[in-house]
C-alpha positions in Angstrom: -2.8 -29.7 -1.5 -5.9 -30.8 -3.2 -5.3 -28.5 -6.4 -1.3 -29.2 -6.7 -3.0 -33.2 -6.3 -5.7 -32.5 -9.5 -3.1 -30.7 -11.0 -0.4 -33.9 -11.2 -3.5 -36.1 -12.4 -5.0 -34.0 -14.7 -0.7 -34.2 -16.3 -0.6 -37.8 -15.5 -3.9 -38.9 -17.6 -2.6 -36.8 -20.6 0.0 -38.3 -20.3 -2.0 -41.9 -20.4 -4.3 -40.8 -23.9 -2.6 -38.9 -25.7 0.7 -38.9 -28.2 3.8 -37.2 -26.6 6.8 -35.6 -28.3 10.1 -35.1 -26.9 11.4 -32.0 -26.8 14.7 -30.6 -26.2 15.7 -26.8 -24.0 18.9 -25.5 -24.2 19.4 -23.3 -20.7 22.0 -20.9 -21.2 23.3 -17.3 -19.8 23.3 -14.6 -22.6 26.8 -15.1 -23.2 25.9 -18.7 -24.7 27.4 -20.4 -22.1 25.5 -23.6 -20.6 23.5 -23.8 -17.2 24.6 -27.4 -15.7 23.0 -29.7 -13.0 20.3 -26.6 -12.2 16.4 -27.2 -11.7 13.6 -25.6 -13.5 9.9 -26.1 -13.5 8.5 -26.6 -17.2 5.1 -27.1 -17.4 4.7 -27.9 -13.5 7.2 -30.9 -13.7 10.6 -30.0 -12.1 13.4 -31.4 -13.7 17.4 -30.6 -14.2 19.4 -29.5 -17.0 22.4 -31.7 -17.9 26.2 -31.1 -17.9 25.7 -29.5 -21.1 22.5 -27.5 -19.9 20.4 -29.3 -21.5 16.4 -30.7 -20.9 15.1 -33.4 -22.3 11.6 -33.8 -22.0 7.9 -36.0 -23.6 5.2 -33.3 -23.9 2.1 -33.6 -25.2 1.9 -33.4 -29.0 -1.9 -30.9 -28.7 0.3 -28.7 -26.5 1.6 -25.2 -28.7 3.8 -23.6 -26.1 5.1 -24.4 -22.4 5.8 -22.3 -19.4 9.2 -22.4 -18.1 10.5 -20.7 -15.1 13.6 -21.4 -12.2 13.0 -23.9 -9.7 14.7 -20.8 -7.1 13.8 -17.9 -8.4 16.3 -16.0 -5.7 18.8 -17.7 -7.8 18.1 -17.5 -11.2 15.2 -15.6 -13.6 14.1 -16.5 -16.8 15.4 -13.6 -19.2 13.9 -14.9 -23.1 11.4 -16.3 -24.0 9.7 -13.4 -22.2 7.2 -14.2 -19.4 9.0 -17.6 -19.6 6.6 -18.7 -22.6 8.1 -20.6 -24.4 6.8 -21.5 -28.0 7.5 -25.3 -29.2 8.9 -26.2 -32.5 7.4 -27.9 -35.1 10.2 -29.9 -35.9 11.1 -31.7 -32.3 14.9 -31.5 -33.4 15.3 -28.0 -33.2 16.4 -26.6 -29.6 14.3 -24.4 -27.3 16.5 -21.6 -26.4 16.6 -20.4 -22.5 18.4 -17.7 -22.1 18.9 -16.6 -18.0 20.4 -14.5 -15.6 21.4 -14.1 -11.8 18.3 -11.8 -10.6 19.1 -7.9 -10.2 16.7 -5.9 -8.1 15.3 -3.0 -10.7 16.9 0.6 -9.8 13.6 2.0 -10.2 12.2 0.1 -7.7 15.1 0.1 -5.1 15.3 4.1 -5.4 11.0 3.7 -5.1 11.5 1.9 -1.8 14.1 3.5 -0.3 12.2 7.1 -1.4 8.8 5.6 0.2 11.2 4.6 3.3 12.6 7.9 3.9 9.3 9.5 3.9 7.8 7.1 6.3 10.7 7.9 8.3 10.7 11.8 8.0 6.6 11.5 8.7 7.1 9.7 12.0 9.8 11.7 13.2 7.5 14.9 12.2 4.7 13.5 14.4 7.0 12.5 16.8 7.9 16.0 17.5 4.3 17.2 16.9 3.2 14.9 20.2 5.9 15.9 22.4 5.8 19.5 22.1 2.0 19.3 22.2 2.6 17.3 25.2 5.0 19.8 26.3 2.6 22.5 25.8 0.1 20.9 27.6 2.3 20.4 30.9 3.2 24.4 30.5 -0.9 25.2 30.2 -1.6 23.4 33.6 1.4 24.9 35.2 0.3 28.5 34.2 -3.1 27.8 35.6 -1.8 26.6 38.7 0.5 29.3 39.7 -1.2 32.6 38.5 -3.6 33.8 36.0 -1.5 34.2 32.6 -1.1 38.0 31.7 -0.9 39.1 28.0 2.7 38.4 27.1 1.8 34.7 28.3 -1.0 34.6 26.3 0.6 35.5 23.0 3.8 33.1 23.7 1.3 30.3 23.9 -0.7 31.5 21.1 2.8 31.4 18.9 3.8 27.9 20.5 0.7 26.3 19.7 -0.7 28.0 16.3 1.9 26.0 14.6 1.3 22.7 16.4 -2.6 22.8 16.0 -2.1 23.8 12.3 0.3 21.3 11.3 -1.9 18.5 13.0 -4.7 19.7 11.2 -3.2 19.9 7.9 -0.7 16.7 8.1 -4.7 14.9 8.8 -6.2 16.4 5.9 -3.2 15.6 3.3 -3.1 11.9 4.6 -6.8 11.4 4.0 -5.9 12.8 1.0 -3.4 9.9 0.5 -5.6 7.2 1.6 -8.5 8.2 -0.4 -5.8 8.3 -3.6 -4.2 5.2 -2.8 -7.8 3.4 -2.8 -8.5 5.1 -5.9 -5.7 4.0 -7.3 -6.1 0.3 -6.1 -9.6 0.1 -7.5 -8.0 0.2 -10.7 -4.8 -2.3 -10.1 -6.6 -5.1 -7.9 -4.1 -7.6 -9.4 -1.0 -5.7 -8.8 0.6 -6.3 -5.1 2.8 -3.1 -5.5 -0.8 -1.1 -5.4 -1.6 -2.9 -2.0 1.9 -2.5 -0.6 1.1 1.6 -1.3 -2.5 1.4 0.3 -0.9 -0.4 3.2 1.7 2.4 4.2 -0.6 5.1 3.4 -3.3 3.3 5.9 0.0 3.1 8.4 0.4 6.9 7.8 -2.7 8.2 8.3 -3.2 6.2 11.4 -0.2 8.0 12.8 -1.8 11.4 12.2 -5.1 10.5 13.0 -4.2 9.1 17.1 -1.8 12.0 17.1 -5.0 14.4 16.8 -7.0 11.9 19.1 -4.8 12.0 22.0 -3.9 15.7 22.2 -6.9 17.2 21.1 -8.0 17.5 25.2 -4.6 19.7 25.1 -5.2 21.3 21.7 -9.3 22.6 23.3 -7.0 23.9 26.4 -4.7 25.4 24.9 -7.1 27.6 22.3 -9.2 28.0 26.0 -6.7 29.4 27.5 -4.3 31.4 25.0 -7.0 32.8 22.9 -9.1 33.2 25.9 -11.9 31.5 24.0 -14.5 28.9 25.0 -16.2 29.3 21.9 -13.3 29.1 19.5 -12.0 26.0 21.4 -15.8 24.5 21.2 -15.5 25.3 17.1 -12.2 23.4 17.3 -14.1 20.2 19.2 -16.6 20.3 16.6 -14.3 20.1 14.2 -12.7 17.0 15.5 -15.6 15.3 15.8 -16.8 16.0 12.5 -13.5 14.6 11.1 -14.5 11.5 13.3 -18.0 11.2 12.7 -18.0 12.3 9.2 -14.4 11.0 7.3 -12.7 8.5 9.7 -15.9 6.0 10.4 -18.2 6.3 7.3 -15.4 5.9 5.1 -11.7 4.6 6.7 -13.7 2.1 8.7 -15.4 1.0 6.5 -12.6 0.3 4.1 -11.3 -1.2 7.5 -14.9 -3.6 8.0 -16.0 -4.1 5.0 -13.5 -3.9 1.8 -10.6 -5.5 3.2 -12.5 -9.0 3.3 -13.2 -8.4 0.2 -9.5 -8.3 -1.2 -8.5 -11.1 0.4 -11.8 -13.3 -1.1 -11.2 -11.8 -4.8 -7.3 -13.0 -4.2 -8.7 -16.4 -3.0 -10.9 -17.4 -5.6 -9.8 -19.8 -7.9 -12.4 -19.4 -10.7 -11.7 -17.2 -13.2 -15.1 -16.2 -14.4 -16.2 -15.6 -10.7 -13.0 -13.7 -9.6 -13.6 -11.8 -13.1 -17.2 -10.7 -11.5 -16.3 -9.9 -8.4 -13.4 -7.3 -9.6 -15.5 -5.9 -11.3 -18.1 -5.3 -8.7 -15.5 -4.5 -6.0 -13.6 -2.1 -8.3 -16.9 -0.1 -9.3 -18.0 -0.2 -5.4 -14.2 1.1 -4.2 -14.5 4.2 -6.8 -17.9 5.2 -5.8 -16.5 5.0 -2.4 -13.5 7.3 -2.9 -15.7 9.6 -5.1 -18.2 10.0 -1.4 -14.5 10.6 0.3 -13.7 13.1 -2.1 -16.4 15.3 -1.7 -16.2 14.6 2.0 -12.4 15.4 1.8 -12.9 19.0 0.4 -15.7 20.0 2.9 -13.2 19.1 5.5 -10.2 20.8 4.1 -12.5 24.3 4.3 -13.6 23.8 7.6 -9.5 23.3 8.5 -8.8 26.4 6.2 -11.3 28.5 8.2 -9.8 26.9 11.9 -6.1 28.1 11.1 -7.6 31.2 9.8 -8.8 32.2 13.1 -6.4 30.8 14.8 -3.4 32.6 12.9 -5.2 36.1 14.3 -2.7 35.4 17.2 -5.1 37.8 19.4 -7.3 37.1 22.5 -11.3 36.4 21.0 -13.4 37.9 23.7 -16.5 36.0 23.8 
Protein backbone atom coordinates (compact mmCIF):
# COMPACT_ATOMS: atom_id res chain seq x y z
CA UNK A 1 0.00 0.00 0.00
CA UNK A 2 2.72 2.38 0.87
CA UNK A 3 4.43 2.19 -2.73
CA UNK A 4 0.97 2.21 -4.86
CA UNK A 5 0.47 5.58 -2.12
CA UNK A 6 4.16 7.25 -3.25
CA UNK A 7 3.43 6.21 -6.47
CA UNK A 8 -0.10 8.47 -6.83
CA UNK A 9 1.96 11.38 -5.13
CA UNK A 10 4.93 11.20 -6.94
CA UNK A 11 1.97 11.55 -10.31
CA UNK A 12 0.00 14.05 -8.34
CA UNK A 13 3.05 16.70 -7.69
CA UNK A 14 3.99 16.35 -11.46
CA UNK A 15 1.09 17.06 -12.10
CA UNK A 16 1.20 20.32 -9.61
CA UNK A 17 4.93 21.77 -11.38
CA UNK A 18 5.03 20.95 -14.36
CA UNK A 19 3.29 21.75 -18.04
CA UNK A 20 0.84 18.93 -19.26
CA UNK A 21 -0.27 18.07 -22.84
CA UNK A 22 -3.33 16.35 -23.78
CA UNK A 23 -3.00 13.56 -25.60
CA UNK A 24 -5.43 11.55 -27.52
CA UNK A 25 -5.45 7.07 -27.95
CA UNK A 26 -7.37 5.50 -30.28
CA UNK A 27 -8.23 1.68 -28.87
CA UNK A 28 -9.12 -0.39 -31.61
CA UNK A 29 -9.14 -4.31 -32.64
CA UNK A 30 -6.93 -4.99 -35.85
CA UNK A 31 -9.73 -4.85 -37.98
CA UNK A 32 -10.01 -0.96 -37.20
CA UNK A 33 -12.94 -1.22 -35.38
CA UNK A 34 -13.33 0.91 -31.99
CA UNK A 35 -13.12 -0.52 -28.32
CA UNK A 36 -16.08 1.37 -26.39
CA UNK A 37 -16.78 2.00 -22.59
CA UNK A 38 -13.54 -0.46 -21.81
CA UNK A 39 -10.77 0.37 -19.04
CA UNK A 40 -7.16 0.59 -19.46
CA UNK A 41 -4.32 1.58 -17.23
CA UNK A 42 -2.02 4.34 -18.99
CA UNK A 43 0.67 5.38 -17.07
CA UNK A 44 -0.86 3.93 -13.72
CA UNK A 45 -4.06 6.06 -14.02
CA UNK A 46 -7.14 3.90 -15.02
CA UNK A 47 -9.36 5.45 -17.24
CA UNK A 48 -12.12 4.42 -20.12
CA UNK A 49 -12.27 4.68 -23.68
CA UNK A 50 -15.32 6.52 -25.15
CA UNK A 51 -18.16 5.29 -27.44
CA UNK A 52 -15.86 5.86 -30.17
CA UNK A 53 -12.82 4.10 -28.31
CA UNK A 54 -11.31 6.91 -27.69
CA UNK A 55 -8.80 8.33 -24.45
CA UNK A 56 -8.39 11.53 -23.72
CA UNK A 57 -5.79 12.31 -21.42
CA UNK A 58 -3.10 15.62 -19.77
CA UNK A 59 0.36 14.08 -19.51
CA UNK A 60 3.24 15.51 -18.68
CA UNK A 61 4.88 17.55 -21.45
CA UNK A 62 9.05 16.01 -20.15
CA UNK A 63 7.31 12.64 -20.63
CA UNK A 64 8.58 10.70 -24.32
CA UNK A 65 6.47 7.64 -24.17
CA UNK A 66 3.72 6.00 -21.80
CA UNK A 67 2.91 2.53 -20.79
CA UNK A 68 -0.45 1.24 -21.73
CA UNK A 69 -1.86 -2.00 -20.84
CA UNK A 70 -5.82 -3.62 -20.12
CA UNK A 71 -7.36 -2.82 -17.04
CA UNK A 72 -8.41 -7.11 -17.26
CA UNK A 73 -5.92 -8.58 -18.88
CA UNK A 74 -8.16 -12.02 -18.95
CA UNK A 75 -10.22 -9.91 -21.15
CA UNK A 76 -8.18 -8.10 -23.38
CA UNK A 77 -4.11 -7.78 -24.40
CA UNK A 78 -2.34 -5.11 -25.70
CA UNK A 79 -1.30 -6.32 -29.43
CA UNK A 80 0.88 -2.87 -30.94
CA UNK A 81 2.65 -0.76 -29.70
CA UNK A 82 4.57 -3.83 -28.55
CA UNK A 83 5.25 -4.34 -24.85
CA UNK A 84 2.36 -1.72 -24.60
CA UNK A 85 4.99 1.27 -25.10
CA UNK A 86 3.66 3.51 -26.43
CA UNK A 87 5.65 6.50 -28.13
CA UNK A 88 3.90 10.08 -27.88
CA UNK A 89 3.63 12.41 -30.72
CA UNK A 90 5.11 15.52 -31.09
CA UNK A 91 2.26 17.11 -32.53
CA UNK A 92 -0.61 16.37 -29.62
CA UNK A 93 -3.22 16.22 -32.55
CA UNK A 94 -2.12 13.21 -33.98
CA UNK A 95 -3.74 9.84 -32.50
CA UNK A 96 -1.96 7.16 -30.48
CA UNK A 97 -2.89 4.03 -32.13
CA UNK A 98 -3.99 0.86 -29.84
CA UNK A 99 -4.46 -1.88 -31.53
CA UNK A 100 -5.87 -5.17 -29.18
CA UNK A 101 -7.12 -8.44 -29.07
CA UNK A 102 -9.25 -11.05 -26.96
CA UNK A 103 -6.11 -13.02 -25.26
CA UNK A 104 -5.26 -16.57 -26.99
CA UNK A 105 -3.18 -18.96 -24.91
CA UNK A 106 0.16 -19.69 -27.14
CA UNK A 107 0.06 -23.32 -28.82
CA UNK A 108 3.53 -23.75 -27.85
CA UNK A 109 2.93 -23.29 -24.45
CA UNK A 110 -0.41 -25.26 -24.16
CA UNK A 111 1.24 -28.37 -26.05
CA UNK A 112 4.48 -27.50 -23.34
CA UNK A 113 2.02 -27.95 -20.40
CA UNK A 114 0.07 -30.54 -21.40
CA UNK A 115 3.50 -32.54 -22.56
CA UNK A 116 5.04 -31.57 -18.96
CA UNK A 117 1.53 -32.89 -17.56
CA UNK A 118 1.54 -36.14 -19.17
CA UNK A 119 4.94 -36.94 -18.02
CA UNK A 120 4.23 -36.06 -14.48
CA UNK A 121 1.42 -38.32 -14.89
CA UNK A 122 3.26 -41.29 -16.64
CA UNK A 123 6.23 -40.75 -13.76
CA UNK A 124 3.80 -41.21 -10.83
CA UNK A 125 1.90 -43.99 -12.23
CA UNK A 126 5.62 -45.63 -12.93
CA UNK A 127 6.50 -45.25 -9.26
CA UNK A 128 3.30 -46.11 -8.36
CA UNK A 129 3.77 -49.54 -9.68
CA UNK A 130 7.46 -49.61 -8.65
CA UNK A 131 6.06 -49.38 -4.70
CA UNK A 132 3.53 -51.82 -4.97
CA UNK A 133 5.25 -54.56 -6.55
CA UNK A 134 8.20 -53.85 -4.31
CA UNK A 135 5.72 -53.95 -1.65
CA UNK A 136 4.49 -57.00 -3.11
CA UNK A 137 7.79 -58.54 -3.27
CA UNK A 138 8.40 -57.79 0.10
CA UNK A 139 5.16 -59.66 1.54
CA UNK A 140 6.31 -62.83 -0.82
CA UNK A 141 10.14 -62.54 0.90
CA UNK A 142 8.64 -62.85 4.51
CA UNK A 143 6.22 -65.47 3.42
CA UNK A 144 9.04 -67.75 1.87
CA UNK A 145 11.02 -67.27 5.07
CA UNK A 146 8.21 -68.30 7.16
CA UNK A 147 7.20 -71.44 5.53
CA UNK A 148 10.44 -73.23 4.31
CA UNK A 149 13.81 -72.30 3.26
CA UNK A 150 13.62 -71.15 -0.53
CA UNK A 151 15.26 -73.78 -2.93
CA UNK A 152 16.99 -72.62 -6.19
CA UNK A 153 14.08 -72.17 -8.53
CA UNK A 154 12.67 -69.70 -5.71
CA UNK A 155 15.75 -67.98 -5.61
CA UNK A 156 16.01 -67.18 -9.29
CA UNK A 157 12.15 -66.15 -9.56
CA UNK A 158 12.88 -63.59 -6.98
CA UNK A 159 16.10 -62.71 -8.39
CA UNK A 160 14.08 -61.97 -11.90
CA UNK A 161 11.12 -60.23 -9.92
CA UNK A 162 13.30 -57.94 -8.16
CA UNK A 163 16.46 -57.13 -10.58
CA UNK A 164 14.05 -55.01 -12.45
CA UNK A 165 12.51 -53.25 -9.59
CA UNK A 166 15.84 -52.41 -7.78
CA UNK A 167 17.27 -51.30 -11.12
CA UNK A 168 14.60 -49.14 -12.24
CA UNK A 169 14.51 -47.38 -8.65
CA UNK A 170 18.03 -46.89 -8.91
CA UNK A 171 18.14 -45.44 -12.24
CA UNK A 172 14.66 -43.40 -12.20
CA UNK A 173 16.94 -41.66 -8.85
CA UNK A 174 19.82 -41.04 -10.75
CA UNK A 175 18.02 -39.41 -13.96
CA UNK A 176 15.82 -37.14 -11.60
CA UNK A 177 18.93 -35.79 -9.81
CA UNK A 178 19.91 -35.39 -13.17
CA UNK A 179 16.80 -33.17 -13.68
CA UNK A 180 17.02 -31.22 -10.70
CA UNK A 181 20.59 -30.42 -10.88
CA UNK A 182 19.59 -29.24 -14.81
CA UNK A 183 16.67 -27.41 -13.89
CA UNK A 184 18.84 -25.27 -11.20
CA UNK A 185 21.32 -24.84 -13.74
CA UNK A 186 19.15 -23.63 -15.92
CA UNK A 187 17.34 -21.22 -13.33
CA UNK A 188 20.68 -19.73 -12.44
CA UNK A 189 20.65 -18.26 -15.70
CA UNK A 190 16.72 -17.10 -16.03
CA UNK A 191 16.15 -15.78 -12.26
CA UNK A 192 13.57 -13.37 -13.77
CA UNK A 193 11.60 -15.73 -15.81
CA UNK A 194 8.66 -17.59 -13.72
CA UNK A 195 8.35 -20.37 -16.43
CA UNK A 196 12.18 -21.37 -15.15
CA UNK A 197 10.76 -21.66 -11.54
CA UNK A 198 7.58 -23.40 -12.57
CA UNK A 199 10.26 -26.21 -14.29
CA UNK A 200 12.46 -26.30 -11.04
CA UNK A 201 9.29 -26.71 -8.99
CA UNK A 202 8.01 -30.03 -10.84
CA UNK A 203 11.35 -31.39 -11.24
CA UNK A 204 11.87 -30.83 -7.16
CA UNK A 205 8.11 -32.61 -7.11
CA UNK A 206 9.59 -35.46 -9.23
CA UNK A 207 12.54 -36.24 -7.67
CA UNK A 208 10.92 -36.25 -4.26
CA UNK A 209 8.70 -39.03 -5.64
CA UNK A 210 11.77 -41.14 -6.52
CA UNK A 211 13.76 -40.36 -3.72
CA UNK A 212 10.88 -41.67 -0.70
CA UNK A 213 10.11 -44.43 -3.10
CA UNK A 214 13.88 -45.65 -2.56
CA UNK A 215 13.55 -44.52 1.21
CA UNK A 216 10.69 -46.59 2.13
CA UNK A 217 11.55 -49.83 0.34
CA UNK A 218 15.05 -49.98 0.61
CA UNK A 219 14.52 -52.33 4.09
CA UNK A 220 12.70 -54.66 1.31
CA UNK A 221 15.22 -53.96 -1.50
CA UNK A 222 18.48 -55.14 1.38
CA UNK A 223 16.04 -58.41 1.94
CA UNK A 224 15.33 -59.16 -1.01
CA UNK A 225 19.28 -59.08 -2.53
CA UNK A 226 19.70 -61.10 1.23
CA UNK A 227 17.75 -63.52 0.45
CA UNK A 228 17.56 -64.16 -3.51
CA UNK A 229 21.19 -63.62 -4.15
CA UNK A 230 21.91 -65.29 -0.93
CA UNK A 231 24.19 -62.41 -0.20
CA UNK A 232 24.79 -60.41 3.03
CA UNK A 233 27.61 -58.71 1.53
CA UNK A 234 26.02 -57.68 -1.77
CA UNK A 235 22.87 -56.45 0.13
CA UNK A 236 25.42 -54.42 2.66
CA UNK A 237 27.04 -52.85 -0.84
CA UNK A 238 23.47 -51.99 -1.72
CA UNK A 239 22.99 -50.20 1.98
CA UNK A 240 25.96 -48.37 1.34
CA UNK A 241 24.92 -47.23 -1.56
CA UNK A 242 21.80 -45.78 -0.32
CA UNK A 243 23.37 -44.03 2.12
CA UNK A 244 25.91 -42.54 0.07
CA UNK A 245 23.06 -41.22 -2.20
CA UNK A 246 21.73 -39.70 1.15
CA UNK A 247 24.69 -38.56 2.82
CA UNK A 248 26.52 -37.48 -0.26
CA UNK A 249 23.75 -35.98 -3.06
CA UNK A 250 20.33 -35.62 -1.32
CA UNK A 251 21.63 -33.43 1.98
CA UNK A 252 24.84 -31.47 0.82
CA UNK A 253 23.13 -30.44 -2.15
CA UNK A 254 18.99 -30.90 -2.54
CA UNK A 255 18.85 -29.66 1.02
CA UNK A 256 20.57 -27.23 0.79
CA UNK A 257 18.82 -25.81 -2.24
CA UNK A 258 15.82 -26.70 0.12
CA UNK A 259 17.59 -24.45 3.45
CA UNK A 260 19.41 -22.13 2.01
CA UNK A 261 18.62 -21.00 -1.85
CA UNK A 262 15.00 -20.93 -1.75
CA UNK A 263 15.06 -17.83 0.68
CA UNK A 264 17.03 -16.44 -1.45
CA UNK A 265 14.60 -16.42 -4.48
CA UNK A 266 11.92 -15.20 -2.76
CA UNK A 267 14.27 -12.04 -1.24
CA UNK A 268 15.83 -11.29 -4.88
CA UNK A 269 11.92 -11.26 -6.10
CA UNK A 270 11.08 -8.97 -3.10
CA UNK A 271 13.46 -6.29 -3.47
CA UNK A 272 12.38 -3.26 -4.80
CA UNK A 273 15.78 -1.57 -5.52
CA UNK A 274 17.13 -2.13 -8.71
CA UNK A 275 20.74 -1.67 -8.10
CA UNK A 276 20.55 -3.99 -5.02
CA UNK A 277 18.29 -6.71 -6.73
CA UNK A 278 20.92 -6.24 -9.67
CA UNK A 279 23.79 -7.42 -6.96
CA UNK A 280 22.20 -9.91 -5.44
CA UNK A 281 21.37 -11.84 -8.97
CA UNK A 282 24.34 -11.73 -9.62
CA UNK A 283 25.77 -13.19 -6.54
CA UNK A 284 23.00 -15.81 -6.30
CA UNK A 285 23.35 -16.81 -9.92
CA UNK A 286 27.27 -17.31 -9.63
CA UNK A 287 26.71 -19.21 -6.16
CA UNK A 288 23.59 -21.57 -7.85
CA UNK A 289 26.26 -22.59 -10.80
CA UNK A 290 29.04 -23.32 -8.62
CA UNK A 291 26.52 -25.33 -6.74
CA UNK A 292 25.27 -27.41 -9.67
CA UNK A 293 28.89 -27.77 -11.03
CA UNK A 294 29.71 -29.71 -7.09
CA UNK A 295 26.29 -31.76 -8.04
CA UNK A 296 27.62 -32.58 -11.24
CA UNK A 297 30.59 -34.10 -10.35
CA UNK A 298 28.74 -35.61 -7.43
CA UNK A 299 26.00 -36.83 -9.97
CA UNK A 300 28.53 -38.91 -12.17
CA UNK A 301 30.33 -40.61 -9.19
CA UNK A 302 26.88 -41.83 -8.25
CA UNK A 303 25.73 -42.90 -11.59
CA UNK A 304 29.08 -45.46 -11.56
CA UNK A 305 28.41 -46.69 -8.32
CA UNK A 306 24.58 -47.45 -9.71
CA UNK A 307 26.14 -48.83 -12.98
CA UNK A 308 28.38 -51.23 -10.95
CA UNK A 309 25.08 -52.29 -8.46
CA UNK A 310 22.84 -53.38 -11.56
CA UNK A 311 25.89 -55.02 -12.89
CA UNK A 312 26.09 -57.38 -10.15
CA UNK A 313 22.89 -57.57 -9.70
CA UNK A 314 21.91 -58.59 -13.44
CA UNK A 315 24.35 -61.87 -12.80
CA UNK A 316 20.96 -63.35 -11.76
CA UNK A 317 23.08 -66.11 -9.75
CA UNK A 318 23.42 -66.87 -5.92
CA UNK A 319 26.97 -64.80 -4.64
CA UNK A 320 28.31 -67.17 -2.05
CA UNK A 321 29.99 -65.13 0.44
Amino acid sequence: MRIYFAIILSFLCLGSVAQTINYKFRIRYSDYSALANTNFVISGNSVATDPQGIISMPISATISYVNIGSADAKTYEIKFPLEGRAILPKDPTVFVDIFVAKPTQDPLKVISAQIAKSQNNFQSAVLKQLDDASKKGYNEIVELLRNKSPDDSALTRGRLEFFPLISSALNNYLNESRNFKDAFATLSTSLNNKGSYDQFNNTVYSYNEIFNLLNANKSAYEQAIATYWHSKELSLKFSNLIDFMIENYHKPYVLEVNYTFVSRFYQLNEETNSRKKRDMQKTLATDMQSLSDAMDRRINSMGEQITAMNTLLNNNKQVNN
